[in-house]
N, C-alpha and C positions, 0 to 999 in steps of 0.2 A: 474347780478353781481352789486354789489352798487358801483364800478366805472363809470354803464353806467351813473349814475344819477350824475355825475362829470361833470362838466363843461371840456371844454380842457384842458388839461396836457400837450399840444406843448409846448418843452422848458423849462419846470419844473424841478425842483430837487426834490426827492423823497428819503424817508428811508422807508425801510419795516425790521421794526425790528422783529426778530422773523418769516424770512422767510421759516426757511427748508430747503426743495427741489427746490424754487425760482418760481415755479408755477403764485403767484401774483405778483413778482419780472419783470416775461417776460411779463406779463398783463401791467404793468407799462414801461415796456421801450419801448413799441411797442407803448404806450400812450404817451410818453413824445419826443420820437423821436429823431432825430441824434442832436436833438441842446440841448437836455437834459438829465442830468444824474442820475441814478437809483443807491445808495445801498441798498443791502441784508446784515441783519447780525442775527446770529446765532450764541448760543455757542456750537451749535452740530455740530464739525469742519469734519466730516463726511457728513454730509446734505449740508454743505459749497461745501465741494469738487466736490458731485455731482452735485451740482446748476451752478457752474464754468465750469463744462465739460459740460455740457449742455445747456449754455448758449453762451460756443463755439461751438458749434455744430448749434444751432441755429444762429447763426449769431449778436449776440446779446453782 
């Protein structure tokens, strides 16, 4: 994935515009970590929804 070639994202803020289903979104908060914050956006407020359940579910 072309984040592995990313230097560290600890602590980072992040947009993933055009996320979906938030797939790169969770790639990204598991990289930036509890001291950094990740949005997702989408105008597909259905792909929204499930990226939100899902990423309660995930713990995320």
């Amino acid at each position: 994935m072309l984040l592995d070639r990313s230097e560290s994202l600890e602590g980072c803020a992040a947009v993933d515009a055009g996320c979906g289903g938030g797939d790169v979104t969770y790639d990204l908060a598991k990289r930036v970590g509890s001291a950094g914050r990740v949005v997702g956006l989408d105008l597909d407020e259905d792909k929204i929804l499930l990226a939100r359940t899902e990423a309660k579910q995930l713990g995320i």
